[in-house]
C-alpha positions in Angstrom: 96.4 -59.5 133.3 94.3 -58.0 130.3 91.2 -55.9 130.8 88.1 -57.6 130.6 86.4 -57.0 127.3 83.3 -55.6 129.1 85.8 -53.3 130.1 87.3 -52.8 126.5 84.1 -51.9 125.1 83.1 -49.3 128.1 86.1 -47.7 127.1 85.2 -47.9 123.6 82.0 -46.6 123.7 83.4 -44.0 126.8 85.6 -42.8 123.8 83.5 -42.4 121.0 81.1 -40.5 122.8 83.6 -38.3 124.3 84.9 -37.4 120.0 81.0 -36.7 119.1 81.1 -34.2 122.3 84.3 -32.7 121.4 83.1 -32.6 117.4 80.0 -31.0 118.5 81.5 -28.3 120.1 83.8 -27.5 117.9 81.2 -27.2 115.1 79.1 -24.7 117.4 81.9 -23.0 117.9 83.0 -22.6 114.1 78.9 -21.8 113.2 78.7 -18.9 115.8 82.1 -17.6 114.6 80.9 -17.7 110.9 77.4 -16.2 111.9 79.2 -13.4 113.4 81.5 -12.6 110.5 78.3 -13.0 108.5 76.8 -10.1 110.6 79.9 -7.3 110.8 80.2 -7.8 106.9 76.3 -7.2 106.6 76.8 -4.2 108.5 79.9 -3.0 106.3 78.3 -3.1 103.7 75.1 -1.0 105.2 77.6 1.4 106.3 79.4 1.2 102.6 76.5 1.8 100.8 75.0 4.6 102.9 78.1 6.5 102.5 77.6 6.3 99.2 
């Protein structure tokens, strides 16, 4: 006995949704990781030109 295809499509859409929410985290994820790197280099190179 097959699913009905009301039932195919809830899944469907259930999935699609689920890889945009799991997409968008991982994108936060990767921007606050880069914005941080982007900060403690700024701040080496403050500190490397101050020792200067």
């Amino acid at each position: 006995m097959s699913p009905s295809a009301f039932a195919a499509v809830a899944l469907l859409g259930l999935w699609v949704l689920m890889m945009f929410a799991v997409t968008a985290a991982t994108g936060e994820d990767q921007l606050r990781t880069t914005a941080w790197l982007d900060d403690s280099t700024a701040d080496g190179c403050k500190r490397s030109r101050s020792n200067d």
